[in-house]
Structure formats: structure tokens, C-alpha cells
C-alpha positions as CSV (number, residue, x, y, z in Angstrom):
1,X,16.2,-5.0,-12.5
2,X,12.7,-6.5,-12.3
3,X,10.2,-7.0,-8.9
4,X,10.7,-10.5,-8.2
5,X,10.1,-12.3,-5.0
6,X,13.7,-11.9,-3.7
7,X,13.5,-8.5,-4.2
8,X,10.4,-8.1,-2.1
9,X,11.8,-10.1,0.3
10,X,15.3,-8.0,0.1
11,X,13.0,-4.7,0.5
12,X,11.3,-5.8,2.8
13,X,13.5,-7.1,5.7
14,X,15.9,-4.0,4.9
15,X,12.8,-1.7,5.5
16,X,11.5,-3.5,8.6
17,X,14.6,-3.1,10.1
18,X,14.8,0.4,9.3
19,X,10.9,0.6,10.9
20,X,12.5,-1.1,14.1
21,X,15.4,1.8,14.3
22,X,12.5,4.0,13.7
23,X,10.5,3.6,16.5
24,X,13.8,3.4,18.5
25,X,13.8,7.2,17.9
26,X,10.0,8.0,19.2
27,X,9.7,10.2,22.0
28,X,6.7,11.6,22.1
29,X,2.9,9.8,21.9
30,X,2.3,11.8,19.2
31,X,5.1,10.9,16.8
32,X,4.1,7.2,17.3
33,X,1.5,6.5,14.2
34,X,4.3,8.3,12.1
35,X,7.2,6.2,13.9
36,X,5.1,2.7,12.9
37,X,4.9,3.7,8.8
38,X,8.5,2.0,7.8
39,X,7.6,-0.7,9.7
40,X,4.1,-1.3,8.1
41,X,5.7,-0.5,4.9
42,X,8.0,-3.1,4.9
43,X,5.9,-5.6,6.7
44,X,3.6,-5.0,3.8
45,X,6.6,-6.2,1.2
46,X,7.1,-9.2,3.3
47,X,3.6,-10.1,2.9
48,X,3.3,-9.7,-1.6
49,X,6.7,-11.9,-1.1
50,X,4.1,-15.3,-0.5
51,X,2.2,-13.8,-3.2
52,X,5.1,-13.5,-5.4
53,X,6.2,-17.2,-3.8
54,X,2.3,-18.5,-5.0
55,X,2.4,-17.3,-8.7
56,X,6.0,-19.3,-9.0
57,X,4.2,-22.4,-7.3
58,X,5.7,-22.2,-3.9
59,X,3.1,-21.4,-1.8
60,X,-0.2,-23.0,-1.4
61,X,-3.0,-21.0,-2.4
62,X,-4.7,-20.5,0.4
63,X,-2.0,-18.9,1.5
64,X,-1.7,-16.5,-1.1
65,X,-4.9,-15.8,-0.9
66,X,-4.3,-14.3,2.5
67,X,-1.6,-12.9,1.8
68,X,-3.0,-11.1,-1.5
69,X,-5.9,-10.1,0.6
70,X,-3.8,-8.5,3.7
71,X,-1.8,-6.9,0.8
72,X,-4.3,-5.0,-0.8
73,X,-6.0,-4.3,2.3
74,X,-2.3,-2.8,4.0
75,X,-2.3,-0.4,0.9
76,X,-6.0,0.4,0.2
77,X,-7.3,0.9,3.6
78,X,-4.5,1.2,6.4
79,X,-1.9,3.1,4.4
80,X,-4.6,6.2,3.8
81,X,-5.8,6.3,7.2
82,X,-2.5,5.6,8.7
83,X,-0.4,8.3,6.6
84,X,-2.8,11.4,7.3
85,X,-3.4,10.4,11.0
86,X,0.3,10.5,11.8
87,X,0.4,13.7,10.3
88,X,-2.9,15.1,12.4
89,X,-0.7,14.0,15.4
90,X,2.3,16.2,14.4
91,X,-0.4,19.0,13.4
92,X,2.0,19.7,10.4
93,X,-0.2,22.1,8.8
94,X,-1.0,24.2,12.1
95,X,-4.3,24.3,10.4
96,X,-7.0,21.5,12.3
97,X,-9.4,22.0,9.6
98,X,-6.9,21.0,6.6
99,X,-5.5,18.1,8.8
100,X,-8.6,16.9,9.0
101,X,-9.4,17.3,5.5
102,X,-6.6,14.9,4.8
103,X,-7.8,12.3,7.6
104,X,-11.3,12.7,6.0
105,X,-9.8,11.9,2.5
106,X,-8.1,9.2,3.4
107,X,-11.3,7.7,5.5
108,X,-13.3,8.0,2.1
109,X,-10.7,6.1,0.1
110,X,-10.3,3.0,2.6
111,X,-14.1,2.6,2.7
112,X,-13.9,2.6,-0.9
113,X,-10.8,0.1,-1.1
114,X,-12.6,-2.1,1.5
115,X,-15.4,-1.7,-0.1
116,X,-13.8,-2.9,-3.6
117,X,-11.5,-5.9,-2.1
118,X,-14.5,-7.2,-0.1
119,X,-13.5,-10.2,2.0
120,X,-13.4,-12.7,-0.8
121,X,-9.6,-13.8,-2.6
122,X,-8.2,-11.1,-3.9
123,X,-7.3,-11.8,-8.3
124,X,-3.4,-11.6,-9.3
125,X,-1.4,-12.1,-11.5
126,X,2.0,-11.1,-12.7
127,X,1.9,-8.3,-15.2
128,X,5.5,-7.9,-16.5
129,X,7.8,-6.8,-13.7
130,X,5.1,-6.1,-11.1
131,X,1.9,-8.1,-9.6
132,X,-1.4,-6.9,-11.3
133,X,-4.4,-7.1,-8.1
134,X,-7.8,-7.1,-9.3
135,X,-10.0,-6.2,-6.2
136,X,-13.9,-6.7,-6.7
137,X,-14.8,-3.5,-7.3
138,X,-12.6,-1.6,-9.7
139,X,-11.4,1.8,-8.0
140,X,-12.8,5.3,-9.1
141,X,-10.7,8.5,-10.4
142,X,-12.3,10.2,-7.6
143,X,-11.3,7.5,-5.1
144,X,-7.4,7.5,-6.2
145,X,-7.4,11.1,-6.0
146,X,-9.1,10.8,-2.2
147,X,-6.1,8.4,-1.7
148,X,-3.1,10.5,-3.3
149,X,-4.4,13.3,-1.1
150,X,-4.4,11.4,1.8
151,X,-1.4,9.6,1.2
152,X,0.8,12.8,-0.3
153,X,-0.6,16.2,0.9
154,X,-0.3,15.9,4.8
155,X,3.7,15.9,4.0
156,X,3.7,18.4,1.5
157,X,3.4,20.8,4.8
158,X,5.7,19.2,7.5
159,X,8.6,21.5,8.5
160,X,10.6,18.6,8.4
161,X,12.7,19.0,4.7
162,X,13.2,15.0,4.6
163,X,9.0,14.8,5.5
164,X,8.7,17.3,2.8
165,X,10.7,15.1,0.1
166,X,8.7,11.9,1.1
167,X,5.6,14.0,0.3
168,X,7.1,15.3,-3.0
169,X,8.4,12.0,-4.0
170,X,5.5,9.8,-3.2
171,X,3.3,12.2,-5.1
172,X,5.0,12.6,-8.3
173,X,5.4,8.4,-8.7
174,X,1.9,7.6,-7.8
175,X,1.2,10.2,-10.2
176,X,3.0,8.7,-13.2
177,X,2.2,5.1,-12.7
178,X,-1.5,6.2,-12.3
179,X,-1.1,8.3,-15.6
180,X,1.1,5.1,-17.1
181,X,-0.3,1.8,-16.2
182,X,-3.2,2.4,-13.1
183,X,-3.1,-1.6,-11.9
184,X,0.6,-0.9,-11.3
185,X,-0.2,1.7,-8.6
186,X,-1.0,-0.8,-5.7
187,X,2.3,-2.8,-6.2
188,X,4.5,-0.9,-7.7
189,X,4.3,2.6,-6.0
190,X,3.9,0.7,-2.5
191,X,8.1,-0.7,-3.2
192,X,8.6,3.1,-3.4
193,X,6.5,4.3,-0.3
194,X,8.3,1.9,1.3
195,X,11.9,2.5,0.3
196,X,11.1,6.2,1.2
197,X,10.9,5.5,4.6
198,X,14.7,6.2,5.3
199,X,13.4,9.8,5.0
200,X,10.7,9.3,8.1
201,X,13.8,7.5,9.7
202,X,15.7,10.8,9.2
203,X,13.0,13.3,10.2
204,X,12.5,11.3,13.7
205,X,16.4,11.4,14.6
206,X,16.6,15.2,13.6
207,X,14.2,15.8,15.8
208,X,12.2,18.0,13.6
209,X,9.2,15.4,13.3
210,X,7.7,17.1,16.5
211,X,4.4,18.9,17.3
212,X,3.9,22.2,15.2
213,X,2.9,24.4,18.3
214,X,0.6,27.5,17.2
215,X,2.9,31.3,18.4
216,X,1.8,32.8,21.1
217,X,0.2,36.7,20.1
218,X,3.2,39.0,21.7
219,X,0.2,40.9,23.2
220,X,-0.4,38.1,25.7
221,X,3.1,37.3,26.6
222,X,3.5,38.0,30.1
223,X,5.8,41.2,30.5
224,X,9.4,40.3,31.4
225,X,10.3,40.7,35.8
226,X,11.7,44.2,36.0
């Protein structure tokens, strides 16, 4: 089956309305930002279905053109800040220094995407079964590797096993359409991010998306009442 229009607009209510059962299952502040991801991932295929509606003549293009700009921008420069942050929160790697290494990553790569898409139309076209974006500023090795380690590593250390597999997953298709065709990798690995988020769905109502709190050294631990 190819991308299409209806199927963004399939993915993306389906999604949203998984990202609407998802927050339902928040309870803590800090599992918030990681709560809003299926919701901003299918809000974000809801949005490239106007784009998809433009390039079949449906949609006017000024229309599209905010669309394809709020596209690009959802996946170049929220989804890396976004993804590691909601991570820092859970403090998945009990290590502050690595989380913040990811957030740090991911700040790097949505300057650079911000800096690439600028705030002028963003070029598109479709490129067999996917939409081909051409931002300003052509993106960097360096930057897509800032962005899959932003985007991929924060999960790789969750205790969660679902967080684990949305890590794993993510990072072995941006990997291969990168290696494969790298003006796929905004359209096409986004559909997967997105139908992934069943997983962060999963973590949240097993309860093992909370707060990674640091042992307490048995020396302190108060002696027990005698």
C-alpha cells in the first residue's frame, strides 16, 4: 500500500485518538511532555494530509504552504526537543549528565532544522509513495545524527520494555531510510514514529513510565524501630 492522503488522514485520526487515551493515563507532571507525543505525532499526519490534499489540487496553496511549513517544523524542531525532554522528566537514564546530553542533541538539531526551513514555503513534491520536502538549507550528516540521538537514545534506556521497543524501532527505520533514500526521512519515518506511539500508550497504562528514583546507600537508611 502506498502513502496517500487518505492514509495520512486514516493515521492520523487513529493516532490522535490514541494521544487523547494517552493523556487520559497521566498522573504525574512529569510524565506529561511524554503523555503529549501520540498526540503531536498524529496531529502532525493530520497536518501533511492538506499537503497531500495540495499536490492532488484540493487545497489552495497557501494553505499548503502552511501546512508544509508547520510539517516540517513539527518534525525538525519540536519532535527533537520534545522526545529527549520527556525523557529528562522520567530521568530514564538515572544519569542527569547523559539526559542532558540527549536534550542538548536535540536543541542543536532543531536550531539547525529551523535554521534550514527558515520561515519562507517550504518545496514539495511527491516522490513515489512519500512527499519529498526540500527545506532551504539542506540538512548535515552531523545534524541527522544530532537528531537520531535525540530522537532514539533517550528510550534506548527507559525501564519501560514497550519505551525500550519505541527506541529500538524508531532507530533502526530512521536508520535505513537515511542509508536508503535521506529526503524520505522527514515523511516517511514520521508515519512510523507516529504509529509507534501505541507503545508510549502502553508504557503510561503499565505504569512503568514513572520517575527513575536514584537507591538510597543502605548505610544511610535509617536503622529499623527495635
Amino acid at each position: 500500500m502506498c502513502f496517500s492522503a487518505e492514509m495520512d488522514l486514516a493515521a492520523g485520526l487513529v493516532v490522535t485518538g490514541i494521544g487523547v487515551d494517552t493523556l487520559r493515563q497521566v498522573r504525574t507532571r512529569d510524565q506529561l511532555a511524554l503523555g503529549l507525543l501520540p498526540l503531536v505525532f498524529g496531529a502532525h499526519q493530520l497536518v501533511e494530509t492538506l499537503v497531500w490534499w495540495n499536490l492532488e489540487g484540493h487545497v489552495s496553496t497557501p494553505a499548503a504552504d502552511l501546512a508544509a511549513w508547520t510539517y516540517v517544523a513539527i518534525a525538525l524542531v519540536v519532535v527533537p526537543v520534545l522526545v529527549p525532554y520527556a525523557f529528562l522528566r522520567l530521568g530514564t537514564t538515572n544519569r542527569p549528565v547523559l539526559d542532558r546530553l540527549f536534550l542538548a542533541s536535540g536543541l542543536a538539531a532543531a536550531g539547525a532544522g529551523l535554521f534550514a526551513i527558515g520561515f519562507e514555503p517550504v518545496g514539495r513534491h511527491v516522490d513515489g509513495h512519500h512527499i519529498a520536502y526540500h527545506p532551504g538549507v539542506a540538512w548535515s550528516g552531523v545534524v541527522l545524527a544530532a537528531y537520531v540521538l535525540a530522537t532514539c537514545g533517550p528510550s534506548l534506556f527507559a525501564r519501560s520494555p514497550e519505551l525500550r521497543w519505541f527506541g529500538i524501532g524508531n532507530l533502526l527505520v530512521v536508520s535505513l531510510l537515511a542509508w536508503l533514500q535521506q529526503n524520505a526521512v522527514i515523511s516517511l519515518w514520521c508515519v512510523w514514529a507516529a504509529s509507534t506511539s501505541v507503545l508510549i500508550n502502553l508504557a503510561l497504562r503499565s505504569g512503568h513510565a514513572s520517575v527513575r528514583r536514584a537507591r538510597v546507600p543502605r548505610a544511610r537508611q535509617s536503622a529499623p524501630p527495635a
